[in-house]
C-alpha positions as CSV (number, residue, x, y, z in Angstrom):
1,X,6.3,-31.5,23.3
2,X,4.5,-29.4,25.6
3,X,4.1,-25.6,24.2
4,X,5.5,-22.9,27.2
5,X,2.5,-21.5,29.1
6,X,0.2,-24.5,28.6
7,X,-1.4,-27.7,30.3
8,X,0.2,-31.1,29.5
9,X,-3.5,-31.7,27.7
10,X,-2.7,-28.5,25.8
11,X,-5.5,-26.1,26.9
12,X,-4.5,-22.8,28.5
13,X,-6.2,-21.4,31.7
14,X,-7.5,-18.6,30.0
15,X,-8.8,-19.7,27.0
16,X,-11.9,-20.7,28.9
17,X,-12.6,-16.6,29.4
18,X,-11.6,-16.4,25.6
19,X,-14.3,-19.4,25.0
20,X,-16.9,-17.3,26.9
21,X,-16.2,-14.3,25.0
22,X,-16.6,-15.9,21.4
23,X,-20.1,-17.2,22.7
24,X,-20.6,-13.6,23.7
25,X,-19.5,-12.2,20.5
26,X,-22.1,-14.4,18.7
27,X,-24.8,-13.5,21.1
28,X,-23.7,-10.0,20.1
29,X,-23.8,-10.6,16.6
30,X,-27.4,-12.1,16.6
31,X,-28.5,-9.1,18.5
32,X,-26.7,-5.9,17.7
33,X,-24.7,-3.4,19.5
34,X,-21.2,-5.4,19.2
35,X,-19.5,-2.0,20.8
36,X,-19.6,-3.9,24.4
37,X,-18.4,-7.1,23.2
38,X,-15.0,-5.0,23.0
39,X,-15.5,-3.5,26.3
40,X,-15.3,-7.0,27.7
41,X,-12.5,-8.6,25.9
42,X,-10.6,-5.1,26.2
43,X,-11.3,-5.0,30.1
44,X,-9.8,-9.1,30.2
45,X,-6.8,-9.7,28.4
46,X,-7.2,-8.6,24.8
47,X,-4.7,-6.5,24.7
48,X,-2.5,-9.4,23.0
49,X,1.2,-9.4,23.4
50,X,4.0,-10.4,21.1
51,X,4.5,-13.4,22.9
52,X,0.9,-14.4,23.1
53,X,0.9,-14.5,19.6
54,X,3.7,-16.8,19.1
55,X,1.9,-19.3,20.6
56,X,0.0,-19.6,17.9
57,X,1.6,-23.0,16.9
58,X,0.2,-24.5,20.0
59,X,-3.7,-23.9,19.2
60,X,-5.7,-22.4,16.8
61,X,-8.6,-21.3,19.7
62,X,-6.7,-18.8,21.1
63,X,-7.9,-15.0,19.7
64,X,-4.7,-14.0,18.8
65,X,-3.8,-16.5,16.6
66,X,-3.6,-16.8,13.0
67,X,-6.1,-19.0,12.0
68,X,-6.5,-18.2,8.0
69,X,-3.1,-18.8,7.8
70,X,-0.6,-21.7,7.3
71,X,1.8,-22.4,11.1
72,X,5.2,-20.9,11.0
73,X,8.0,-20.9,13.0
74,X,9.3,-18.4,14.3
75,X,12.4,-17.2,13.0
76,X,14.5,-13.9,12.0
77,X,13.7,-14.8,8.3
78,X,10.0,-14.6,9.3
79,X,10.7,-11.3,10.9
80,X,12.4,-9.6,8.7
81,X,10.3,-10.9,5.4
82,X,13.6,-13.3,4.1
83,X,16.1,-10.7,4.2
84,X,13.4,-7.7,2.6
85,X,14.0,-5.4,6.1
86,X,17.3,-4.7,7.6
87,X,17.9,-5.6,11.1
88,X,20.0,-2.9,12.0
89,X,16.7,-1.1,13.8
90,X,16.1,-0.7,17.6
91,X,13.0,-2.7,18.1
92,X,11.2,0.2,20.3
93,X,11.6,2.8,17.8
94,X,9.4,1.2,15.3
95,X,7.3,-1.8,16.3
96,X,5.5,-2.7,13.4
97,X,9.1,-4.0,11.9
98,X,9.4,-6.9,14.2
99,X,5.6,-7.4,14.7
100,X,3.3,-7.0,11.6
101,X,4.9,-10.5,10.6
102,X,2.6,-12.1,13.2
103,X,-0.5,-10.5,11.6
104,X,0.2,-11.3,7.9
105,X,-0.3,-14.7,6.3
106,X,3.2,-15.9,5.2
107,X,3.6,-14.5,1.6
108,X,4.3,-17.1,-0.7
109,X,5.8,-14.1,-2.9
110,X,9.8,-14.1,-1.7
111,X,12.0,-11.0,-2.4
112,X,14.9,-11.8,-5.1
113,X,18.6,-12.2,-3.5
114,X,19.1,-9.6,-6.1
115,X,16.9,-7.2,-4.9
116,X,18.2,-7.7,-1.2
117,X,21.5,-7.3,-2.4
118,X,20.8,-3.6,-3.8
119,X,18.4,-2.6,-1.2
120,X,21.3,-3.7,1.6
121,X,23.6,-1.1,-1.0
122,X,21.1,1.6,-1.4
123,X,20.9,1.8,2.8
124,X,24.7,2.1,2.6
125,X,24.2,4.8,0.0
126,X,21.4,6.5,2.2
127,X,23.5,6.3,5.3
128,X,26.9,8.0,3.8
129,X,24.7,10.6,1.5
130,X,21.6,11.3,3.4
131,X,20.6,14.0,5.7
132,X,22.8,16.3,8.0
133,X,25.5,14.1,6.8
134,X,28.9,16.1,5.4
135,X,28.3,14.7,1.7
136,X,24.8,16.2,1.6
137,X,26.0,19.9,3.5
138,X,28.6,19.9,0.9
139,X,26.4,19.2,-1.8
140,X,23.3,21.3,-1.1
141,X,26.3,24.4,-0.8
142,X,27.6,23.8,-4.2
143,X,24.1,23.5,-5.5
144,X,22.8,26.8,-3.8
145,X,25.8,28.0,-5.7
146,X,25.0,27.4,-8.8
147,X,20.7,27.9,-8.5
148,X,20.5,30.5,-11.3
149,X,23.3,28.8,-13.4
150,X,23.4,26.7,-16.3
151,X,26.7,24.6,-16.9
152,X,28.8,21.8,-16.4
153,X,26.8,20.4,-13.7
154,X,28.7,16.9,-13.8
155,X,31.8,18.0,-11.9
156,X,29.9,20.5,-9.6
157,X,29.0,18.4,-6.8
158,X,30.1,15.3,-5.4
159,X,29.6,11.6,-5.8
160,X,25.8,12.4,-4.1
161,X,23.2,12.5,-6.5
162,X,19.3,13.2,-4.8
163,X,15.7,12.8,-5.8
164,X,12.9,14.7,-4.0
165,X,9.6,13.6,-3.4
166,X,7.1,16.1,-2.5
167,X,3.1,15.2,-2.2
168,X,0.3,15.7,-4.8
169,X,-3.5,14.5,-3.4
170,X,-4.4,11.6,-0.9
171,X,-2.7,9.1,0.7
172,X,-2.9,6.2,-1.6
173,X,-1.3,8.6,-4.2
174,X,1.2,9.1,-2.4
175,X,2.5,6.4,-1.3
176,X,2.0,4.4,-4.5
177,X,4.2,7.4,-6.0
178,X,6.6,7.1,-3.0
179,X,7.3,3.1,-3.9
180,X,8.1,4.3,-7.8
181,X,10.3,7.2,-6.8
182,X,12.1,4.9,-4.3
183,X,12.5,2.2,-6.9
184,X,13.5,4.9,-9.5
185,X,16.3,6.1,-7.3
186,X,17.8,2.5,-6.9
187,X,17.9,2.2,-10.5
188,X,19.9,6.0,-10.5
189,X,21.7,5.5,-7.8
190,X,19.8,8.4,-6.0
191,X,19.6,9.3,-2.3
192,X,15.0,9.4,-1.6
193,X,14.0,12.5,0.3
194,X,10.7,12.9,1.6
195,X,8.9,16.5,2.0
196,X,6.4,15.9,4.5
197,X,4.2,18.6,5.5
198,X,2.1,18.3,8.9
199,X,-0.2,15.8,7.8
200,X,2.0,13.2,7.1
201,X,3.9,13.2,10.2
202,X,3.8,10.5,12.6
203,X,2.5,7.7,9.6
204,X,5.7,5.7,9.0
205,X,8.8,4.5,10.4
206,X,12.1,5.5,9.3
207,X,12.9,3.0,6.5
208,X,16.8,3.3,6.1
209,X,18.7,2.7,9.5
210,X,21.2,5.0,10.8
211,X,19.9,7.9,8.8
212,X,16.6,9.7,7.8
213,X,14.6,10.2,4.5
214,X,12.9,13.4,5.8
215,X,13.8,16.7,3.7
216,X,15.4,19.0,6.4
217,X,13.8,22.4,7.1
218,X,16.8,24.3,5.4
219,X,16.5,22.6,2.2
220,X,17.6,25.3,-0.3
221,X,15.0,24.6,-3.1
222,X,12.2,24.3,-1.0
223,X,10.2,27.1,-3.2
224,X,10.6,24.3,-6.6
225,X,9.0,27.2,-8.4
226,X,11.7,29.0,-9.1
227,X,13.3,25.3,-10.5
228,X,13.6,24.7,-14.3
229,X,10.9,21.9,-15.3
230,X,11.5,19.0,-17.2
231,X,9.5,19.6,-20.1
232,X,11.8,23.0,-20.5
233,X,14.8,21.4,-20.3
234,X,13.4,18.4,-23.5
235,X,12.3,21.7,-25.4
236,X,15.9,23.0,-25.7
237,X,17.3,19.9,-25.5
238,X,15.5,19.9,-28.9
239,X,16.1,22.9,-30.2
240,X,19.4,23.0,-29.5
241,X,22.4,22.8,-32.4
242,X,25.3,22.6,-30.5
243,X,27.5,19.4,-29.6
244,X,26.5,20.3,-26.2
245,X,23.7,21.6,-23.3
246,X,24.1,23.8,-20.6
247,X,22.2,22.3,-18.2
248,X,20.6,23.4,-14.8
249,X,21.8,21.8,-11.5
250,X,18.0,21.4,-10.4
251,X,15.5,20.4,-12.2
252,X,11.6,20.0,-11.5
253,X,9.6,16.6,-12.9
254,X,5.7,16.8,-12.6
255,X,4.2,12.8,-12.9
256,X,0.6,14.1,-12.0
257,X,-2.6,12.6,-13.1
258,X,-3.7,16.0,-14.5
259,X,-0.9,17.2,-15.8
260,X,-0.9,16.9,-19.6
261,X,2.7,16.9,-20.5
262,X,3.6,13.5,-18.3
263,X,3.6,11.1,-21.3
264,X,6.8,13.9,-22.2
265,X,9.3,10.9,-23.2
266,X,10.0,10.0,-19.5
267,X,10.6,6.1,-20.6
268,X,13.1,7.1,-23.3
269,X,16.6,6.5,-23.3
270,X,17.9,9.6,-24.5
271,X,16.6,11.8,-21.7
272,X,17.2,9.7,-19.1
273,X,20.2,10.1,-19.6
274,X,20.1,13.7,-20.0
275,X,18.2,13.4,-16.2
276,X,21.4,10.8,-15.5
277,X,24.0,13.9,-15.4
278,X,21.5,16.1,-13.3
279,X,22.6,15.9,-9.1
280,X,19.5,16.8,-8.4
281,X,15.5,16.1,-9.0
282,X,12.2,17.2,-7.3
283,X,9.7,15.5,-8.5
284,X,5.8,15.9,-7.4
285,X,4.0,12.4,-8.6
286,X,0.5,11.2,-7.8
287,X,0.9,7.9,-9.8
288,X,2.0,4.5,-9.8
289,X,4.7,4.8,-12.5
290,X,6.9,1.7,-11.8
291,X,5.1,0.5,-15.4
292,X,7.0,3.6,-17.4
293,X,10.5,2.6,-15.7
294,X,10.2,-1.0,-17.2
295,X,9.8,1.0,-20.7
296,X,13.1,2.6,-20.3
297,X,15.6,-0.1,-22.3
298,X,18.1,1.0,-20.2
299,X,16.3,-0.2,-17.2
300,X,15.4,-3.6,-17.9
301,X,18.4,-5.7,-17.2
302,X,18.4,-4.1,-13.4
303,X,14.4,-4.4,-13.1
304,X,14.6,-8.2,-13.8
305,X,17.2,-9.1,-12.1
306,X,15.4,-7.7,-8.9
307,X,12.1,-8.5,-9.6
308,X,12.0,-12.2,-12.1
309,X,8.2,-12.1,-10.7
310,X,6.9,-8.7,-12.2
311,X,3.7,-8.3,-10.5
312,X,5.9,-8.4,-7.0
313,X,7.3,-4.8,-6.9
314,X,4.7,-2.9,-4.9
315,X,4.1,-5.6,-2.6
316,X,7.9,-6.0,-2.0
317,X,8.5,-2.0,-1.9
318,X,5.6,-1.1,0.1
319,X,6.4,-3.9,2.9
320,X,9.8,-2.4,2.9
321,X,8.8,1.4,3.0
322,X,5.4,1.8,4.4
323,X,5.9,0.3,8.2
324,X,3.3,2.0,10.2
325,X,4.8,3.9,13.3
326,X,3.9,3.2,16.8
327,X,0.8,5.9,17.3
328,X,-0.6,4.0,14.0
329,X,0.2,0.2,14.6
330,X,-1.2,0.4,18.0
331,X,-4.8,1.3,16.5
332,X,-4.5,-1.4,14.0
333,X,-3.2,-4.1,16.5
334,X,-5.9,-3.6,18.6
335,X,-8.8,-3.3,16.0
336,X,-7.1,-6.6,14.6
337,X,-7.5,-8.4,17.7
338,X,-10.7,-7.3,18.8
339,X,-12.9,-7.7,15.8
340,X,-10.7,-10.0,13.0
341,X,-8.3,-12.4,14.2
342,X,-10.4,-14.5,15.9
343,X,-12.6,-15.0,12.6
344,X,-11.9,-18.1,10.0
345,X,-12.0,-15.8,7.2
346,X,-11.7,-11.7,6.8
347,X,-13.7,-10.2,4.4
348,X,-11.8,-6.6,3.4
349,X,-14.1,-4.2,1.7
350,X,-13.5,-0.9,0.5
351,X,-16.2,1.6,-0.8
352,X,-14.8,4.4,-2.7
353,X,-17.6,7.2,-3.7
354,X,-16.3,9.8,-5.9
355,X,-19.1,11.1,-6.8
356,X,-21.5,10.8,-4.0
357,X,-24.1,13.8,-5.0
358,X,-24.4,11.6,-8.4
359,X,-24.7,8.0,-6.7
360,X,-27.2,7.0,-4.5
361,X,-26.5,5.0,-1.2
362,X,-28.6,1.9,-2.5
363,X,-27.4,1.1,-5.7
364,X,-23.4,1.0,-4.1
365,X,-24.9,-1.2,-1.7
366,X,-26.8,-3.5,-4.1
367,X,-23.4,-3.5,-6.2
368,X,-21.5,-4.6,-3.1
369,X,-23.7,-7.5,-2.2
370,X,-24.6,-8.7,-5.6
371,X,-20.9,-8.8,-6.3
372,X,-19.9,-10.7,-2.5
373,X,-22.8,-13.1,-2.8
374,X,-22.7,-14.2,-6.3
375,X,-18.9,-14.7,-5.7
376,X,-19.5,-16.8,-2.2
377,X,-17.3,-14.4,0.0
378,X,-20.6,-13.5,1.6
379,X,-23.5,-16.3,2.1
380,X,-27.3,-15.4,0.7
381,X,-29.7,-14.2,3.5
382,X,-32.0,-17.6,4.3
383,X,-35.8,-17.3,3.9
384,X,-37.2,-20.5,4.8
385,X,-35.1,-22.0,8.1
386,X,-36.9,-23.1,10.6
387,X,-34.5,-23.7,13.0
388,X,-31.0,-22.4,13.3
389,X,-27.7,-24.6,12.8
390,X,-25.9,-26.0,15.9
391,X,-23.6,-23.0,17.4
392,X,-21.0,-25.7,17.4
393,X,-21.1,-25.7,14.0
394,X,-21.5,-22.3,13.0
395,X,-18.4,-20.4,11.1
396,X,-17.5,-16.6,11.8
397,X,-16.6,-14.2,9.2
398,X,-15.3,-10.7,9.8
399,X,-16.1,-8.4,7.5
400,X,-14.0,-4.9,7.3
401,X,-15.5,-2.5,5.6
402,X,-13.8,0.7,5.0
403,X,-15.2,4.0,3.2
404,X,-15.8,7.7,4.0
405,X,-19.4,7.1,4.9
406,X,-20.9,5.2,7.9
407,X,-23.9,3.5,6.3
408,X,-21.8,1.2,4.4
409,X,-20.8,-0.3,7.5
410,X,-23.8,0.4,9.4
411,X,-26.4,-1.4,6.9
412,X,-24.2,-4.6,6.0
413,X,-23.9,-4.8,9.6
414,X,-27.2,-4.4,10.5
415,X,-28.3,-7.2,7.3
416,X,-26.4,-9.8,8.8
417,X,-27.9,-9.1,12.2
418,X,-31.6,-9.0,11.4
419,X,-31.2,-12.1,8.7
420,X,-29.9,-15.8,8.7
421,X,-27.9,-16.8,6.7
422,X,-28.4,-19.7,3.7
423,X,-24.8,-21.2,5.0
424,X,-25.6,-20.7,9.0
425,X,-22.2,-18.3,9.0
426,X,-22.5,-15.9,11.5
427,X,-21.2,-12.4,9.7
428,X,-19.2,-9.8,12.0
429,X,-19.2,-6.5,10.0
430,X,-16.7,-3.9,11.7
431,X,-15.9,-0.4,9.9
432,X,-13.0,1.5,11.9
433,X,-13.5,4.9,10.6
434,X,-16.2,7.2,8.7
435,X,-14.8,10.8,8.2
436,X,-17.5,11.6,5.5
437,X,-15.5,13.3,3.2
438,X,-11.7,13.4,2.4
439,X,-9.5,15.9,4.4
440,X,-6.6,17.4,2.8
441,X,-3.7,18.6,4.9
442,X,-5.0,16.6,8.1
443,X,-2.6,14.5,10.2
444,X,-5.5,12.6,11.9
445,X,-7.4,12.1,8.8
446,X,-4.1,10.5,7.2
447,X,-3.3,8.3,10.1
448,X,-7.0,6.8,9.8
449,X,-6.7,5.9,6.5
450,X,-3.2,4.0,7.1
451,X,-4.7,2.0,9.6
452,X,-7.6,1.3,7.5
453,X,-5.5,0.5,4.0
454,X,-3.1,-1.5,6.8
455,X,-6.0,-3.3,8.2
456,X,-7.6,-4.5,4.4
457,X,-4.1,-5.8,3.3
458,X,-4.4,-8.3,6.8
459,X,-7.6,-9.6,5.0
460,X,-8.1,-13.0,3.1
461,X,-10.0,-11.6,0.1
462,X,-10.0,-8.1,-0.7
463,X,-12.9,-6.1,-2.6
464,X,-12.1,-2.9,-3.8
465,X,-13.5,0.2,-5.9
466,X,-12.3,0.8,-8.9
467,X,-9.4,3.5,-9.6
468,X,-8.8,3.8,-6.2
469,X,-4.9,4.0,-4.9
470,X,-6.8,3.4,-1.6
471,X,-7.5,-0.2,-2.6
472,X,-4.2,-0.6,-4.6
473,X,-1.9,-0.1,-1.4
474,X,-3.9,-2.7,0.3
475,X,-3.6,-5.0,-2.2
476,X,0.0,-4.5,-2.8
477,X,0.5,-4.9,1.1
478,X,-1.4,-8.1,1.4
479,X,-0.5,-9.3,-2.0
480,X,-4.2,-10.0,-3.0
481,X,-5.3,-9.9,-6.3
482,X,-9.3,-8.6,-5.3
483,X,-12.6,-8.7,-6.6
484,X,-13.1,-5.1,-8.2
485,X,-16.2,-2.9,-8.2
486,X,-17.0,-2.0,-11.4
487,X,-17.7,1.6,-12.2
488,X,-21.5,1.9,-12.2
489,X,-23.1,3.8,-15.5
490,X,-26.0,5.9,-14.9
491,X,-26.2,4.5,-11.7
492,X,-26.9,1.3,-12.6
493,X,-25.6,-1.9,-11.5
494,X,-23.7,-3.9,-14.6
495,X,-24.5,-7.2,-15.0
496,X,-21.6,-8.2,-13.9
497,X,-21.1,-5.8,-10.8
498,X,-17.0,-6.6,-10.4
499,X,-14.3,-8.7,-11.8
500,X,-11.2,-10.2,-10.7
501,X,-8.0,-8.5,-10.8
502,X,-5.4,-10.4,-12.6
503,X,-2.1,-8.4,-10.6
504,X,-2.2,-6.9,-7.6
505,X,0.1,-4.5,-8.7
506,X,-1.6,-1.1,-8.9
507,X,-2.5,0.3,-12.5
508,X,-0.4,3.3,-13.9
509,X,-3.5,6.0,-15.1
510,X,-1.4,8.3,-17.0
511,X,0.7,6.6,-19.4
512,X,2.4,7.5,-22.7
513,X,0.5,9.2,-25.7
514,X,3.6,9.1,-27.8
515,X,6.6,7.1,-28.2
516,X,10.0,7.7,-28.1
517,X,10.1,8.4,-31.9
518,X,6.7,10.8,-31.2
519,X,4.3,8.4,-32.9
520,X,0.6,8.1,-31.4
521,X,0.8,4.9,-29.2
522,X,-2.7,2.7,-29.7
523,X,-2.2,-0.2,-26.9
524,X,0.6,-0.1,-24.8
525,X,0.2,-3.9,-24.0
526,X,0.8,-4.7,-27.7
527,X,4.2,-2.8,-27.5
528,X,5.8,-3.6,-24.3
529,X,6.3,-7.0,-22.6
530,X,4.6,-7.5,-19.2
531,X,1.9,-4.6,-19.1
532,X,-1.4,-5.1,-19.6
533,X,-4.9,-3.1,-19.8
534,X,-6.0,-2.5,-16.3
535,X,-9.8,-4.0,-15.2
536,X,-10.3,-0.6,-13.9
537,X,-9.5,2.0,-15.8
538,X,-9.5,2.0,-19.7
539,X,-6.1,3.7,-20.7
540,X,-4.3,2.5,-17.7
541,X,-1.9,-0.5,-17.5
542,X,-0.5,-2.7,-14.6
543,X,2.4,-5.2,-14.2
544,X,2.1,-8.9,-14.9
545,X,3.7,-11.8,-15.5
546,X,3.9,-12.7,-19.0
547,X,4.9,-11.5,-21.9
548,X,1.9,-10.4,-23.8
């Protein structure tokens, strides 16, 4: 059978300019300045459509193929990640739904029918309770009605019950604490509002069709300060000796990294189910606290029922959630084709400095390369060759690196340049952004570092810096358990400069002190089935598989 739009011996007119333009790329690569090398592709068919893709059945020479990746036919279970995403979407409105399939490796990781099942009823639930829509006017007015009240809040509103997320610090916070919140209103039977501000406009696609998860502008607790918090509502709760407790219709939850009181009982029974009878929660979170939900008893007939394979939830949350929209997934198409999908292998790696003015430059550096090279993702730097290797021989590797700071980028690129290597692998090193420190409150800013996490979750092998939510969303995307940077101690590189992950779930930092009974905890692993110690971060824990 003859693939549409090529030859009867299989070759396709134009893969003798593609041909070309590898042999370019490697002249480019042995000496500097690969910026042209895009110029040329971009200025001759580069711009690689859908269809061009799905050719990539009928030859693996072609540079928009997948070639790390196992051939796949196409169909609408491909497309729509076996059932994960809903096909009720118009195809323009968010591109990356019916596309980002074709830049992924097929994940071997399937979503449950379970899980499908009460995703498909949570988007019914969205669509009849969410914005603009009667049940949520009606609600909202019997809510404003009873702000300063304390009562029977149970009968006051409807059969609409809402959680509101509002942001706390960067991006990978964020959306990490987006997926728990999302996965915590499923198990409430919630309706998920997001409160985005101006700099995280324009990042993702509507998830839920036929509705919207935005927060409208005339939200009437948009000034939460004037909410009742949690931890005020537990202290009467209490102190309380009657039967029963007046409670508030609202109610503010903080799951911060710095704020002291979030190990306050949130994975006990008793007031979840106080939280149960609330219609409404706002809730600002900067952590990954999917961990804390499987704590809850109450929970954990629902959580394994959807997710059998524990270490699956980000990966199948954040695929559902976190589709870039079209001013983002255009950046990261074209990066993808220009610099990585030709390649046999990409190399993700992200540098995360958080204290730059304490770390020098060339000891992160050494780190990164002692840890790549003693692992084999990246080959030694030859010494004694006296001739190079045949080019027909020769294997490219793209490398993305990914950090604040150009240099990274710069000086690995510039290394594999100016040095053969041991293995005769030609070594592309491409970094699509340096902003040199983070920006708060910036759309651009934000939009950069989606299409940079995006972009390391397309990767092969993933290494990442340790406690960064940066490198757990990409992880989670790609479903890569990575290589982590180990934190360096008095600027020194360990002997060891970075382990392997063992989930690529991302670690909760700010778990439980005390238990439900108010007893010191000493190792959560040793108390609840599938958590264990993160590699990262000593008091955190992450997701996994067995039971402990």
């Amino acid at each position: 059978m003859v693939c549409q739009g090529f030859t009867s011996n299989g070759t396709k007119p134009s893969l003798v300019i593609f041909a070309i333009a590898i042999s370019l790329l490697i002249l480019t690569l042995t000496f500097g300045h690969f910026e042209w090398f895009s110029i040329i592709l971009n200025g001759r068919d580069l711009n690689v459509t859908t269809e061009d893709l799905q050719t990539k059945n009928c030859t693996e020479s072609y540079v928009g193929s997948k070639i790390s990746s196992s051939p796949s036919t196409e169909t609408d279970a491909d497309k729509l990640l076996d059932g994960l995403l809903s096909s009720e979407f118009d195809k323009e409105s968010c591109l990356s739904r019916f596309q980002a399939y074709l830049y992924h490796k097929v994940s071997p990781h399937k979503p449950s029918p379970y899980l499908i099942s009460k995703l498909r009823s949570y988007e019914d639930l969205h669509r009849r309770c969410g914005p603009h829509s009667k049940a949520y006017k009606r609600t909202m007015a019997k809510l404003n009605r009873f702000k300063s009240k304390k009562s029977n809040v149970t009968n006051a509103t409807g059969s609409c019950k809402y959680i509101v997320w509002t942001a706390a610090n960067g991006l990978g916070n964020r959306m990490v604490s987006m997926a728990s919140i999302f996965l915590y209103a499923i198990l409430t039977d919630r309706v998920l509002l997001v409160e985005f501000l101006d700099d995280m406009v324009g990042l993702f696609c509507e998830p839920f069709p036929n509705s919207s998860w935005i927060l409208p502008k005339d939200f009437p607790f948009s000034d939460n300060r004037k909410v009742e918090i949690y931890e005020s509502m537990l202290k009467r709760d209490k102190e309380n000796t009657s039967k029963k407790l007046l409670l508030p219709s609202t109610i503010g939850v903080r799951l911060n990294m710095y704020h002291h009181d979030h190990e306050f009982f949130f994975s006990c029974d008793h007031n979840q189910h106080l939280l149960h009878k609330l219609p409404l929660l706002i809730v600002t979170s900067d952590q990954y606290f999917v961990p804390a939900l499987f704590m809850v008893p109450s929970f954990k007939k629902e959580l394994n029922k959807m997710f059998p394979t524990k270490d699956t939830v980000f990966h199948h949350l954040g695929r559902y959630l976190f589709l870039p929209a079209n001013d983002v997934w255009g950046p990261i198409k074209r990066f993808y084709q220009a610099y990585l999908a030709s390649a046999e292998e990409k190399i993700g790696i992200q540098i995360r400095v958080f204290h730059p003015n304490r770390t020098s430059y060339e000891t992160i550096m050494g780190q990164v390369l002692k840890c790549t090279q003693n692992h084999t993702i990246l080959p030694g730097f030859a010494t004694n060759i006296s001739k190079d290797p045949p080019l027909k021989n020769q294997i490219l590797k793209s490398v993305l690196v990914t950090s604040l700071y150009q240099e990274y980028g710069e000086n690995l690129r510039t290394m594999y340049l100016n040095n053969p290597t041991v293995t005769g692998e030609i070594i592309g090193v491409y970094q699509p952004s340096h902003e040199d420190q983070q920006k708060f409150g910036d759309n651009l800013h934000n939009k950069k570092a989606l299409t940079d996490i995006y972009l390391l979750s397309l990767c092969d092998v993933l290494v990442t810096s340790s406690v960064s939510t940066f490198g757990y969303v990409a992880q989670g995307l790609g479903g890569i358990m990575p290589l982590v940077l180990k934190k360096l101690q008095d600027n020194k590189i360990p002997d060891s400069p970075c382990v392997q992950d063992f989930s690529m779930e991302p670690c909760f930092h700010k778990t439980p002190k005390l238990d439900c009974m108010e007893k010191p905890i000493d190792n959560m692993a040793t108390i609840f089935p599938y958590v264990k110690k993160c590699v990262d971060y000593r008091r955190g824990v992450k997701l996994v598989n067995d039971i402990l």
